[in-house]
N, CA and C atoms as an extended XYZ file, in Angstrom:
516
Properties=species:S:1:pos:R:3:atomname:S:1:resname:S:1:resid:I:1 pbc="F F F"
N        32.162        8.561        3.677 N   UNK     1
C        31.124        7.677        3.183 CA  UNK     1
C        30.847        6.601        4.244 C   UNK     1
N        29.470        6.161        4.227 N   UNK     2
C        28.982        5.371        5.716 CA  UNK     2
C        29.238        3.837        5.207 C   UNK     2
N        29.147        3.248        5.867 N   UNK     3
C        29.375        1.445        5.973 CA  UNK     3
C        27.895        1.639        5.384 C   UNK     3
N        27.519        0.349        4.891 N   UNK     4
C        26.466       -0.505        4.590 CA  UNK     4
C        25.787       -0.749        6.055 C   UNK     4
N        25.966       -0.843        6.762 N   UNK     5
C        25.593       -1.072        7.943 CA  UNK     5
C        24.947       -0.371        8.792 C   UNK     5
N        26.106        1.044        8.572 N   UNK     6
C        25.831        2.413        8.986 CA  UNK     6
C        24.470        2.795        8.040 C   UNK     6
N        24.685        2.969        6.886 N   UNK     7
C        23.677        3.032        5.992 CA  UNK     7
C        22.467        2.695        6.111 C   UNK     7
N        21.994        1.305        7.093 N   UNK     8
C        20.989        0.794        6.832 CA  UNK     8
C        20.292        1.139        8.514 C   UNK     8
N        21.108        1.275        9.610 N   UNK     9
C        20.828        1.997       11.011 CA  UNK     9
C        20.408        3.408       10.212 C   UNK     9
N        20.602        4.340        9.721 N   UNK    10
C        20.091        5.548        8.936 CA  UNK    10
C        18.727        5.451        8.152 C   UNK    10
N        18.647        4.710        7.822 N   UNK    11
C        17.673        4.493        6.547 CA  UNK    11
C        16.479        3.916        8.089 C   UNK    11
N        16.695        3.343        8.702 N   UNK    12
C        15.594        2.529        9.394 CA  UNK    12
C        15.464        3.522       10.772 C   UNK    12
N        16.506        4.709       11.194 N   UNK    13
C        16.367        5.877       11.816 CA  UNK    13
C        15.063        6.971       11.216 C   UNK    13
N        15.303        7.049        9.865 N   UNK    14
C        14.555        7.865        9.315 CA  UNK    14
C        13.172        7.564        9.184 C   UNK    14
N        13.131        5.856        8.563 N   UNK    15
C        11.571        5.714        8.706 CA  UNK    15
C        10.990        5.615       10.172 C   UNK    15
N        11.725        5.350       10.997 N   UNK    16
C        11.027        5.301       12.564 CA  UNK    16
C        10.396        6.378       13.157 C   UNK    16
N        11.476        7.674       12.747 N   UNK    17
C        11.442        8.904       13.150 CA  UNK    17
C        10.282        9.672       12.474 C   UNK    17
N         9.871        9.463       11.081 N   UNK    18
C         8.976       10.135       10.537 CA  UNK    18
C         7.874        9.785       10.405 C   UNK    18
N         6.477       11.037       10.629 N   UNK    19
C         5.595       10.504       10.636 CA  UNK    19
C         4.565       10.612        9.249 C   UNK    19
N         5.434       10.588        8.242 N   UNK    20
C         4.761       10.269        6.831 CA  UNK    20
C         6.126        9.673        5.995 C   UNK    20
N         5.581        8.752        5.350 N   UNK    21
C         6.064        7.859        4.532 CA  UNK    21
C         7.560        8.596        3.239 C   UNK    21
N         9.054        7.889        3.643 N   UNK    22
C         9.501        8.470        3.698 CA  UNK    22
C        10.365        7.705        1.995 C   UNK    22
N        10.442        8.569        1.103 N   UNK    23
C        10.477        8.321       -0.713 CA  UNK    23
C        11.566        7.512       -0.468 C   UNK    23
N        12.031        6.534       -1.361 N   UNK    24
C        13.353        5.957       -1.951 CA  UNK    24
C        14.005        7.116       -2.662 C   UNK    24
N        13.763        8.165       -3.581 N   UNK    25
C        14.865        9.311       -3.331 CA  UNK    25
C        15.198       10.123       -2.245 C   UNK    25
N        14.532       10.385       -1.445 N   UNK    26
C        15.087       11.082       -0.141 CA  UNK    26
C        15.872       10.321        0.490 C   UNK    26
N        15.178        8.934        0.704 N   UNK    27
C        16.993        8.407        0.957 CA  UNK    27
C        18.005        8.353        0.562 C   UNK    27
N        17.548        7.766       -0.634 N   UNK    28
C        19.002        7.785       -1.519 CA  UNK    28
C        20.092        9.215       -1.724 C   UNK    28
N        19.660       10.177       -1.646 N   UNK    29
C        20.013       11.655       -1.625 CA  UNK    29
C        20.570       11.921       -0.300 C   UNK    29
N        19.767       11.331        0.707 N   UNK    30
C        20.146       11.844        2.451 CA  UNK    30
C        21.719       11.181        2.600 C   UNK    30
N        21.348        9.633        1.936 N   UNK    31
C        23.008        8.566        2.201 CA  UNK    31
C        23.615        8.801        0.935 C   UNK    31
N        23.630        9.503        0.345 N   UNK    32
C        24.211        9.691       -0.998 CA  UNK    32
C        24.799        8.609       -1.589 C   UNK    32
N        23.835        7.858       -1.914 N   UNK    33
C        23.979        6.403       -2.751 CA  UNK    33
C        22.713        6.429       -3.646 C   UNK    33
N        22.737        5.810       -4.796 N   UNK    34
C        21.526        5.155       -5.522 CA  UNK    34
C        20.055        5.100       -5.184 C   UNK    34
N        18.937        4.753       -5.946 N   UNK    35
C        17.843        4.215       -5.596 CA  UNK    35
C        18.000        3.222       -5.642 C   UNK    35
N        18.792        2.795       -6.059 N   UNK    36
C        18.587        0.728       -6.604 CA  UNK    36
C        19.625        0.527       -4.849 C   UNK    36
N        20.556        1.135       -4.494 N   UNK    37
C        21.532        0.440       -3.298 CA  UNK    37
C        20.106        0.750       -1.777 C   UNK    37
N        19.322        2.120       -1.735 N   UNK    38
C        18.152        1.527       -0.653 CA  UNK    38
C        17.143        0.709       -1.072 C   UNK    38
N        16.750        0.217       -2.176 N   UNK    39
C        16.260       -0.573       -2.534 CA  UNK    39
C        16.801       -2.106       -1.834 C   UNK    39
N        17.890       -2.340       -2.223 N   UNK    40
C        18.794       -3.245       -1.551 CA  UNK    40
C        18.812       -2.791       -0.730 C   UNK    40
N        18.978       -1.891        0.142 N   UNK    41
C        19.028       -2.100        1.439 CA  UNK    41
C        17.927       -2.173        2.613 C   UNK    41
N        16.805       -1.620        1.754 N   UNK    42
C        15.420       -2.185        2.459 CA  UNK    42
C        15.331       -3.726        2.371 C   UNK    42
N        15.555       -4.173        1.384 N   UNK    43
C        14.769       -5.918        1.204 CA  UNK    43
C        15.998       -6.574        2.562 C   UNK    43
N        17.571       -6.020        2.467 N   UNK    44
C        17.892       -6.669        3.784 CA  UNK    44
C        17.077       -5.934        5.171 C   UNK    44
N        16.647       -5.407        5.197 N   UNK    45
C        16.358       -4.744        6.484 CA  UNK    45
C        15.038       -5.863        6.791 C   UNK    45
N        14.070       -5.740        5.938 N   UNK    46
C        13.166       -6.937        5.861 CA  UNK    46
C        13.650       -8.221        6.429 C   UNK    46
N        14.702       -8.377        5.552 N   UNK    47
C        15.800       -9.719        5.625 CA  UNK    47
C        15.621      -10.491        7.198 C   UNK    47
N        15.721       -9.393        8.413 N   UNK    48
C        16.040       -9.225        9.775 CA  UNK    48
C        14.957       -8.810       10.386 C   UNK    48
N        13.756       -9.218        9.803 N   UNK    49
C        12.324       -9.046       10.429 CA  UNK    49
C        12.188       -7.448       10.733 C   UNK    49
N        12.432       -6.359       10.105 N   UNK    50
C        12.201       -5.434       10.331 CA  UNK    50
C        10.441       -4.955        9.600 C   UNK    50
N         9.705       -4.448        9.563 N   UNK    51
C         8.200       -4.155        9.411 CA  UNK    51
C         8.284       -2.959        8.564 C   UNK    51
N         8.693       -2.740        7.180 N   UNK    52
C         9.136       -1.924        6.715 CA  UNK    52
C         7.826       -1.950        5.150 C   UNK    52
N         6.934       -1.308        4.962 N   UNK    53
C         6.319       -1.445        4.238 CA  UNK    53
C         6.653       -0.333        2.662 C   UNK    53
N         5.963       -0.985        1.729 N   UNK    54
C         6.958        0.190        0.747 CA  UNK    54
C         5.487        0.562        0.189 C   UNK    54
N         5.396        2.071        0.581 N   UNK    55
C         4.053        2.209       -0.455 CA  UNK    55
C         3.976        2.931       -1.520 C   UNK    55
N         3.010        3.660       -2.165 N   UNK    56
C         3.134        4.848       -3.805 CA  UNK    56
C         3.471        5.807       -2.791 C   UNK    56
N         3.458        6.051       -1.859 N   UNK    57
C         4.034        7.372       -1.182 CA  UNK    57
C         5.588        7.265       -0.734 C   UNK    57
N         6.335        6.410       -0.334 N   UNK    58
C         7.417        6.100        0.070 CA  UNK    58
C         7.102        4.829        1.399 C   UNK    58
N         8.165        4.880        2.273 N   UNK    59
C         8.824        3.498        2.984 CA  UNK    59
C         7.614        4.207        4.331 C   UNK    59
N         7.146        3.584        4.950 N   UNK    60
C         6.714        3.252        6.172 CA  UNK    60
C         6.757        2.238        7.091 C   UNK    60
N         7.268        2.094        8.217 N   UNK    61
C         7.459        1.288        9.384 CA  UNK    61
C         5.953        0.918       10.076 C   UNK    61
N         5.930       -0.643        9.639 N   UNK    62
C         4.504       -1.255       10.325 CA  UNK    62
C         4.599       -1.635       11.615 C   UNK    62
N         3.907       -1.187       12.916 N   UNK    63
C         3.798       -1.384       13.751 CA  UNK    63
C         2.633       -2.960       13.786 C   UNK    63
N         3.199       -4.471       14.381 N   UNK    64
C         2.561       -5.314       13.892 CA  UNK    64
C         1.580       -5.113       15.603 C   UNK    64
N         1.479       -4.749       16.322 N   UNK    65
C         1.024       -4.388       17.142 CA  UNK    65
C        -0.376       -3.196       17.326 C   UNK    65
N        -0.463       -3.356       16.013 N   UNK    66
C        -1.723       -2.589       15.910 CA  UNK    66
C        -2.964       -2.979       15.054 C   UNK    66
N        -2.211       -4.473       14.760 N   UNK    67
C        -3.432       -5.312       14.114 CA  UNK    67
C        -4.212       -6.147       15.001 C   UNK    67
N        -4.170       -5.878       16.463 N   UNK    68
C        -5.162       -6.623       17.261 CA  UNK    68
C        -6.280       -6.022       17.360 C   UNK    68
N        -5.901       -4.466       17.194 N   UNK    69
C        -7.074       -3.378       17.340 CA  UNK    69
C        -7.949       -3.276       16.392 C   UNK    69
N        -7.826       -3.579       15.059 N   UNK    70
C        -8.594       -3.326       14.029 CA  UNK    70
C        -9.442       -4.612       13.424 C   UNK    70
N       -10.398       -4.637       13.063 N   UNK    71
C       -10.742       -5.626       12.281 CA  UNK    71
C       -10.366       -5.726       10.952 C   UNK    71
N        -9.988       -6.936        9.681 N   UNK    72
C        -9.239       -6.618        8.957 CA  UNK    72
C       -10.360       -7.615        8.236 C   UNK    72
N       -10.417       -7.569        6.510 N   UNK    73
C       -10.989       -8.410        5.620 CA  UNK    73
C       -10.557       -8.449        4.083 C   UNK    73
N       -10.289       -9.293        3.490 N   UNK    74
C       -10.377       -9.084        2.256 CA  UNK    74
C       -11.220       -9.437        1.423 C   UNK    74
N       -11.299       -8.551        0.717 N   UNK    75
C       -12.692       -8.379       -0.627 CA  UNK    75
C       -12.294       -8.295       -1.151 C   UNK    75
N       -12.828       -8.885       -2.507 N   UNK    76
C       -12.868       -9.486       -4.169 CA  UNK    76
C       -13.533       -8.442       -4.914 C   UNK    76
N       -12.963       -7.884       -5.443 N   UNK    77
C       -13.444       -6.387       -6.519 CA  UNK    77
C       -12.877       -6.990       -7.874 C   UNK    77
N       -13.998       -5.610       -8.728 N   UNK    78
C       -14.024       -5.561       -9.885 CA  UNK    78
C       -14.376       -4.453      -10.529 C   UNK    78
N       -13.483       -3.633      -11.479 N   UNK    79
C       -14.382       -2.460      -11.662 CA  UNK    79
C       -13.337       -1.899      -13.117 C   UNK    79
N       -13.414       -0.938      -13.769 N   UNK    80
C       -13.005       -0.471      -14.896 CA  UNK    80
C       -11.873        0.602      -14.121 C   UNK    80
N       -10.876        1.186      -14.914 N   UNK    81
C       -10.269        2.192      -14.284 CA  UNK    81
C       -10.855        3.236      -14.059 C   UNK    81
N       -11.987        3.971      -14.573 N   UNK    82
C       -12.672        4.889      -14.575 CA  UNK    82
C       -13.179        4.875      -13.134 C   UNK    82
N       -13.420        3.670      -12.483 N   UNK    83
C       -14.188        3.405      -11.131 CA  UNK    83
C       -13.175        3.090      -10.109 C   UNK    83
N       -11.921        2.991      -10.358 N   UNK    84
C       -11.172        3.043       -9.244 CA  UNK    84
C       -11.093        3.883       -8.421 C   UNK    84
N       -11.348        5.483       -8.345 N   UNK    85
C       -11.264        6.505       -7.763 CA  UNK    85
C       -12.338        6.174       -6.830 C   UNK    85
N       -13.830        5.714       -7.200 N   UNK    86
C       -14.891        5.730       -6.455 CA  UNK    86
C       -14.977        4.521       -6.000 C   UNK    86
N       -14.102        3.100       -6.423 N   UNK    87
C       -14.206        2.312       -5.544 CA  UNK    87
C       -13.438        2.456       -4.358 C   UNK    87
N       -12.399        3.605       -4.391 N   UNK    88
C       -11.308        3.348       -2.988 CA  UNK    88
C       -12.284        4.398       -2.029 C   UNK    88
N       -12.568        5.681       -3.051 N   UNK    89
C       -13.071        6.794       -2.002 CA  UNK    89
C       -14.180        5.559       -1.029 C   UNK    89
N       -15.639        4.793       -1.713 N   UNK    90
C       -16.209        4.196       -0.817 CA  UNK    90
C       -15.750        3.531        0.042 C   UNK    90
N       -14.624        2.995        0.227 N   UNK    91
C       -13.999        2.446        1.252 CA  UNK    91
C       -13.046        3.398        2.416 C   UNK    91
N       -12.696        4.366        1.934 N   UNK    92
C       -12.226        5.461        2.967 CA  UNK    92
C       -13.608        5.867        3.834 C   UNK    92
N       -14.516        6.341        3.033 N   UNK    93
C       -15.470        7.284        3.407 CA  UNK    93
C       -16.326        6.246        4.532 C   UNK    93
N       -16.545        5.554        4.206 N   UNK    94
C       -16.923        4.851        5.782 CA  UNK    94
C       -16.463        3.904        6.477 C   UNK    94
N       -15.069        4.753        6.658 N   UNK    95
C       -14.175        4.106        7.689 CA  UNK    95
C       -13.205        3.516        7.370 C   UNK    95
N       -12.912        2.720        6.418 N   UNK    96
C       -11.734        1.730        6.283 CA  UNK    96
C       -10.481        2.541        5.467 C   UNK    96
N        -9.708        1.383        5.942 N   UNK    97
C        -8.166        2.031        5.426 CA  UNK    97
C        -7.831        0.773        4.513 C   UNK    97
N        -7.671        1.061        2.970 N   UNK    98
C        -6.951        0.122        2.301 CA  UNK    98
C        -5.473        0.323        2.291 C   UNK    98
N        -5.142       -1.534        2.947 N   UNK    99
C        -3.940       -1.688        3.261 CA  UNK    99
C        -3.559       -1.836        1.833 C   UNK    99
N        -3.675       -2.516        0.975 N   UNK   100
C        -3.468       -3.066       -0.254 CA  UNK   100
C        -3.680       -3.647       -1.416 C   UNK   100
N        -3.492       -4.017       -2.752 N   UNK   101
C        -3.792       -4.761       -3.560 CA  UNK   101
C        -3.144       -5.997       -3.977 C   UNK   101
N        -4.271       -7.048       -4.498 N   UNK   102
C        -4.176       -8.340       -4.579 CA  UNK   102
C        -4.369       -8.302       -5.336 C   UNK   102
N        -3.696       -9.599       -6.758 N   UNK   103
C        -3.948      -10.109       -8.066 CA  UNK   103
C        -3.363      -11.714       -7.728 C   UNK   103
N        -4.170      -12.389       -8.446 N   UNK   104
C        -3.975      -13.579       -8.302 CA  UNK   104
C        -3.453      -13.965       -9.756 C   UNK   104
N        -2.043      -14.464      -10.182 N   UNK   105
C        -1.798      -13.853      -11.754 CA  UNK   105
C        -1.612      -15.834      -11.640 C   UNK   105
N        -2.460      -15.784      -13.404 N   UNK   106
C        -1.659      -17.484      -13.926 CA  UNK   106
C        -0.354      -17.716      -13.607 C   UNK   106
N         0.228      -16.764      -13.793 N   UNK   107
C         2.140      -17.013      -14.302 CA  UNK   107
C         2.849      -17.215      -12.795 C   UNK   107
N         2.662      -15.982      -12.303 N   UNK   108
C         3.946      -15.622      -11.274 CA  UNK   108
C         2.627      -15.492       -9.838 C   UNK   108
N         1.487      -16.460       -9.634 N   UNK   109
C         0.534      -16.268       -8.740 CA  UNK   109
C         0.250      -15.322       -7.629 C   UNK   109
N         0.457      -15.028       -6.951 N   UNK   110
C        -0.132      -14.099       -5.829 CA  UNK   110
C         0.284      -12.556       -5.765 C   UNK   110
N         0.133      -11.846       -6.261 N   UNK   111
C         1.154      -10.391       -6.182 CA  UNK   111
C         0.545       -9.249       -5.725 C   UNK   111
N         1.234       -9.033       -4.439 N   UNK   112
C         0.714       -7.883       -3.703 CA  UNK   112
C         1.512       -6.758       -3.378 C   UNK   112
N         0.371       -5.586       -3.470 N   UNK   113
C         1.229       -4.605       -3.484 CA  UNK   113
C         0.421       -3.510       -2.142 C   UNK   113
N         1.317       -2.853       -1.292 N   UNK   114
C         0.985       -2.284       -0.284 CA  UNK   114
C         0.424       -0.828       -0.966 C   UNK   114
N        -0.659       -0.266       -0.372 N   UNK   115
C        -1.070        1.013       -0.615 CA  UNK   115
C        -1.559        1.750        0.621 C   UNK   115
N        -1.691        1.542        1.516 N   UNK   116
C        -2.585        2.264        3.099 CA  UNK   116
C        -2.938        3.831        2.243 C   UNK   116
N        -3.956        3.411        2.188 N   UNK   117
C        -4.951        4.397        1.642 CA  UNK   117
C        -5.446        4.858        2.834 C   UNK   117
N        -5.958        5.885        3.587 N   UNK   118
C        -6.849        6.022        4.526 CA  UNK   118
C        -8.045        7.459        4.037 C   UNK   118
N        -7.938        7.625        3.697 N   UNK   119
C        -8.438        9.404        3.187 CA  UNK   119
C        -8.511        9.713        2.220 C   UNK   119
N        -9.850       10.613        1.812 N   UNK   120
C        -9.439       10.748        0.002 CA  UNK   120
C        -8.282       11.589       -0.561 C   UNK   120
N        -7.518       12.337        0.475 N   UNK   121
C        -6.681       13.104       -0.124 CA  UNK   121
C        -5.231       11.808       -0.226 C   UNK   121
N        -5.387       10.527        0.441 N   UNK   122
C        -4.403        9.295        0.083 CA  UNK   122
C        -5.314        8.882       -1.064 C   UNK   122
N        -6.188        8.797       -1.530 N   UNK   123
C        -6.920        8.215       -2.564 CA  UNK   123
C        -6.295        8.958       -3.728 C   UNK   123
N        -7.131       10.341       -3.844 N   UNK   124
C        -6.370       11.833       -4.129 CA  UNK   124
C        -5.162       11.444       -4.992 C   UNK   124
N        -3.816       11.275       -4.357 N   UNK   125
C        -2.403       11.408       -4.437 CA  UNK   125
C        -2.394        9.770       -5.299 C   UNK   125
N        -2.740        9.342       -4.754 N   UNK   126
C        -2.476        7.481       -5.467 CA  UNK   126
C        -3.137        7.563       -6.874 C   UNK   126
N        -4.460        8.296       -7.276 N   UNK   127
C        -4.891        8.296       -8.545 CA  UNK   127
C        -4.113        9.459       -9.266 C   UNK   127
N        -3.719       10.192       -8.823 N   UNK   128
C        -2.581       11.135       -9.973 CA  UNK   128
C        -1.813       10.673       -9.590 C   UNK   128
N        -1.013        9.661       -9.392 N   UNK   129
C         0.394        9.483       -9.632 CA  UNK   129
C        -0.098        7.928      -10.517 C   UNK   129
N        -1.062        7.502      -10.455 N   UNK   130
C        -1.297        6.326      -11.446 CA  UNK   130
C        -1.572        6.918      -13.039 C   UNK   130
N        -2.182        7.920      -12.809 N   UNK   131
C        -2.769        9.069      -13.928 CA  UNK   131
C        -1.229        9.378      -14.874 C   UNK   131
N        -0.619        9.935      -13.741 N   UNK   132
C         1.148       10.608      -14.206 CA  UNK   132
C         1.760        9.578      -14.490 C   UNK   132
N         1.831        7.895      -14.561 N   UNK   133
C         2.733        7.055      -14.941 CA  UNK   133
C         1.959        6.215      -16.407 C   UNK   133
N         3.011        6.045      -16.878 N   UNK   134
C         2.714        5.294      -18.195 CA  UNK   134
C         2.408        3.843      -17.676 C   UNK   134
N         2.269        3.102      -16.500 N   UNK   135
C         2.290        1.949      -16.407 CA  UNK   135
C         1.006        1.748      -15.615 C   UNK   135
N         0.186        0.882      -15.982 N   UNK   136
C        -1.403        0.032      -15.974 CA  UNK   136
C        -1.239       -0.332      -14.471 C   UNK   136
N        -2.556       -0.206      -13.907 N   UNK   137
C        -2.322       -1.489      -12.254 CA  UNK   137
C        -2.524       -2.426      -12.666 C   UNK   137
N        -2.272       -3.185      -11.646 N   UNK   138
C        -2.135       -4.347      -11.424 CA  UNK   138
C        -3.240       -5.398      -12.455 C   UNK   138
N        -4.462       -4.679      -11.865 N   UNK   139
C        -5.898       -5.406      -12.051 CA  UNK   139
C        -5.973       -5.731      -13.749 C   UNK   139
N        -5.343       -4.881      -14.492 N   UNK   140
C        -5.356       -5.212      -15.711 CA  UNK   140
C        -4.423       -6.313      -16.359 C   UNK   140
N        -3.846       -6.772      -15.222 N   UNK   141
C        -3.510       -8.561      -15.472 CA  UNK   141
C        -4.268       -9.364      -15.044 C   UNK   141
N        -5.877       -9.261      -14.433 N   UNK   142
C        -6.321      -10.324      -14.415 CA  UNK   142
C        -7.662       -9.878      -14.190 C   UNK   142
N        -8.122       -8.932      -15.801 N   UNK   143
C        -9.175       -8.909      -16.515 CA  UNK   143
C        -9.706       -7.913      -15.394 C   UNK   143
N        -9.115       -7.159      -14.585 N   UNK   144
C       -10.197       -5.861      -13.924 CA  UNK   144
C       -10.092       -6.635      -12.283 C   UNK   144
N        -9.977       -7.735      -12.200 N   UNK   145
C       -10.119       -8.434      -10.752 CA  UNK   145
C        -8.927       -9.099       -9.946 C   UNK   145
N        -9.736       -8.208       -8.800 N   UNK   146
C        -8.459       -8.156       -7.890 CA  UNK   146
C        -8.816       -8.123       -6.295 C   UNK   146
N        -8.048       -7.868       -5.363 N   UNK   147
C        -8.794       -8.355       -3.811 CA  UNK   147
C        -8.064       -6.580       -2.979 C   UNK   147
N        -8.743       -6.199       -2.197 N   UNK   148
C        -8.444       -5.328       -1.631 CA  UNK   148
C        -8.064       -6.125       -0.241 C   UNK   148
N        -7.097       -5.464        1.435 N   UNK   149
C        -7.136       -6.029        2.257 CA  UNK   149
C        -7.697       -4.688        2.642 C   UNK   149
N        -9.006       -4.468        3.763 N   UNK   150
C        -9.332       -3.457        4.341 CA  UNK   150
C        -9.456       -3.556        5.429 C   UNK   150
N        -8.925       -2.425        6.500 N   UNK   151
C        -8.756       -2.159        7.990 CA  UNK   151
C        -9.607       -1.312        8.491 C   UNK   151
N       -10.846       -1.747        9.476 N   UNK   152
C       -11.471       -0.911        9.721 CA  UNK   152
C       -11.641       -0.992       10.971 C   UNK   152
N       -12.709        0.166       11.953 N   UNK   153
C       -12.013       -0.086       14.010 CA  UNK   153
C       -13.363       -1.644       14.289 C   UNK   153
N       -14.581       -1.841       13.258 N   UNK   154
C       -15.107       -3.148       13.574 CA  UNK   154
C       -16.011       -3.727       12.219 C   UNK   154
N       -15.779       -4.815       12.867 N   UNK   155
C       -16.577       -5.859       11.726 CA  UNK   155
C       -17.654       -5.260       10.843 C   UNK   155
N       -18.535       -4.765       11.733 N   UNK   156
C       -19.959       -3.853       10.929 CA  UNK   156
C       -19.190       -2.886       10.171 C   UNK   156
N       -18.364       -1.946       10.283 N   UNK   157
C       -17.501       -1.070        9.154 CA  UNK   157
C       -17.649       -2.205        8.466 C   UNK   157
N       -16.893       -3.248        8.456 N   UNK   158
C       -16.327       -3.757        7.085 CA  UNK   158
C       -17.714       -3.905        6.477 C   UNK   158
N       -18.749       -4.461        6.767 N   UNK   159
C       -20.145       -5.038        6.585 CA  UNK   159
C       -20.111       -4.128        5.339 C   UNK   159
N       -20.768       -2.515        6.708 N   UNK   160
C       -20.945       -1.980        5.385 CA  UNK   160
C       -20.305       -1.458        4.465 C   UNK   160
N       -19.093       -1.487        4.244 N   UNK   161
C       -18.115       -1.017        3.355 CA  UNK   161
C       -18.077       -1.891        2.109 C   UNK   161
N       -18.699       -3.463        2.521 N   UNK   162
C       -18.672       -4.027        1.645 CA  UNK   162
C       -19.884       -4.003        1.072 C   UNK   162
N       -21.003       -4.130        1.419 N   UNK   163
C       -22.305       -3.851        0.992 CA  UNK   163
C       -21.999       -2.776        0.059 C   UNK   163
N       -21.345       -1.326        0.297 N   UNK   164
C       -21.635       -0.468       -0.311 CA  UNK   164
C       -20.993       -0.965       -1.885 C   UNK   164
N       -20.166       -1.513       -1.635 N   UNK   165
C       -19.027       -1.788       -2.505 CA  UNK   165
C       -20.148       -2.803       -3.467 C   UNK   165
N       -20.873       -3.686       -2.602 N   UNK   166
C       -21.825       -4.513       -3.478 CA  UNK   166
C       -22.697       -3.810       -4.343 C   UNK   166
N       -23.492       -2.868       -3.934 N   UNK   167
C       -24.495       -1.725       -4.342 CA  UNK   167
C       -23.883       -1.495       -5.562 C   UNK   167
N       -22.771       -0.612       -5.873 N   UNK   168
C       -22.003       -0.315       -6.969 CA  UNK   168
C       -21.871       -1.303       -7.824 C   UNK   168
N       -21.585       -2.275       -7.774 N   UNK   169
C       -20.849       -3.557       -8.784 CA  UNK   169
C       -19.305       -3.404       -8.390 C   UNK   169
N       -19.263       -3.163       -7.361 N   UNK   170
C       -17.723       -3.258       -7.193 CA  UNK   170
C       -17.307       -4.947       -6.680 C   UNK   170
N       -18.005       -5.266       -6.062 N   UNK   171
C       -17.645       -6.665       -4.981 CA  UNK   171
C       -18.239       -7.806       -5.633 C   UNK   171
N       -17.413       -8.634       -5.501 N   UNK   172
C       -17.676      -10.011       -6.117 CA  UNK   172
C       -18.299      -10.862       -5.183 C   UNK   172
């Protein structure tokens, strides 16, 4: 059985090494420990400035070196669940990559959650596994509204990504 230490050089081997996002059970199975002990052992890895993002697909390693290249924005949406599918596809489809979701909650304020959407087949996979879980997003703590962060290669992407997003009633 590996050290904690050992454990966590493994766990941060694996996400480096792979080039798709790698589950909290596959780790937990690979180090034969828990979901809850890589759980803990991601938030220390974080702990030590490591760039370790957790998404609906599994753990990915953020290269912070690749946010000079992109232009980045966040937008203020609104939409029913029925329209989530077609608010993310419009934002893939011309160009942008949603990094994530934003809720601004009364109680426990700012809560974000990573998604890097880039493609509808990441759109695809994120709406059946929201479909397959008994548990609501986010947005339905604060009445449907919520902020996307979107990455696109320039400003005019975002323009029109947001325009389009306006067209719909998606954008606030």
């Amino acid at each position: 059985m590996m050290s904690g230490k050992e454990r966590r050089e493994e766990i941060l081997q694996r996400i480096t090494n792979s080039k798709t996002p790698v589950s909290g059970a596959a780790l937990a199975k690979s180090c034969e420990v828990s979901r809850q002990v890589i759980v803990q052992d991601i938030a220390l890895l974080r702990a030590v400035n490591k760039n370790i993002l957790s998404t609906n697909k599994g753990y990915v390693l953020y290269d912070p070196s690749e946010e000079t290249q992109k232009a980045r924005r966040t937008i203020a949406v609104s939409h029913s669940d029925e329209q989530t599918q077609d608010e993310l596809y419009t934002i893939v489809d011309f160009g942008g990559k949603v990094l994530d979701v934003v809720i601004e909650h009364d109680i426990y304020g700012q809560i974000t959650v990573d998604l890097i959407l880039k493609s509808r087949q990441d759109v695809d996979e994120f709406i059946a596994k929201v479909a397959k879980s008994k548990a609501k997003p986010l947005k339905t703590l604060t009445g449907n509204k919520h902020f996307h962060t979107v990455e696109a290669d320039s400003e005019q992407l975002l323009d029109i990504i947001e325009e389009k997003l306006r067209e719909k009633g998606y954008a606030r």
